[in-house]
N, C-alpha and C positions, 0 to 999 in steps of 0.2 A: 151837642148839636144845637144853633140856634135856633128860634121857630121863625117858621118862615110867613109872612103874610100871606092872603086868597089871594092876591095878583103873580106872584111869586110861583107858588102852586099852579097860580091855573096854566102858565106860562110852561111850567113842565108838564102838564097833562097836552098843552096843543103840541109839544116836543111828543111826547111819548104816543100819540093818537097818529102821528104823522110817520113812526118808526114801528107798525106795528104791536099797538096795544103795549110796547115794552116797559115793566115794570107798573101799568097801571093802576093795581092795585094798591100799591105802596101811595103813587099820589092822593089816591081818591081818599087812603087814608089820613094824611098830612092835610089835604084840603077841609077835608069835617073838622080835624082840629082845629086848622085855622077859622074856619065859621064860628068855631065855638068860643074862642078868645076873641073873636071882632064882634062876637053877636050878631051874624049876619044869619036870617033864614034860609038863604039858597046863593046857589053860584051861578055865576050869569058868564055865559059863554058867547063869544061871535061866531055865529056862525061859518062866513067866511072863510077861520082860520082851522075848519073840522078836515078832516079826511075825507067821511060822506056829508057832504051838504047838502040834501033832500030829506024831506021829510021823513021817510026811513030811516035814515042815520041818525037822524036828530032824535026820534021816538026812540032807537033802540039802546043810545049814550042815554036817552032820560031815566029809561027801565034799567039797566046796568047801575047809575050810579045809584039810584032811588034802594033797588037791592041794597047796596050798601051804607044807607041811610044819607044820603047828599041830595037833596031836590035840587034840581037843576032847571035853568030856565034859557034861554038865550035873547040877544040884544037885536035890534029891529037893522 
């Protein structure tokens, strides 16, 4: 399996966000690795492209992925 870049990644989590949570966990894992190979501190998300796009949703994706060690921020 090749590794896949954070853009790559994040691109399956707004797929899998939009299809009911499916396989989440597996991206969020692929996503940390990728941070970790790019050296990036966090993953930067649009908004726009979420399921819940109100501040609820947004707080509750930050608490979800932060549990599984990914801080996440999103883009203005």
């Amino acid at each position: 399996m090749s590794e896949q870049t954070v853009a790559e990644v994040t691109e399956k989590i707004y797929a899998s966000l939009q299809s009911d949570n499916a396989d989440i966990d597996d991206h969020i894992a692929s996503l940390k690795a990728a941070l970790a190979r790019e050296g990036a501190a966090e993953a930067v998300f649009d908004p726009a492209k979420l399921a819940q796009n109100n501040r609820s949703g947004r707080k509750m994706m930050q608490a979800y992925f932060r549990q599984r060690g990914v801080r996440v921020s999103f883009s203005a």
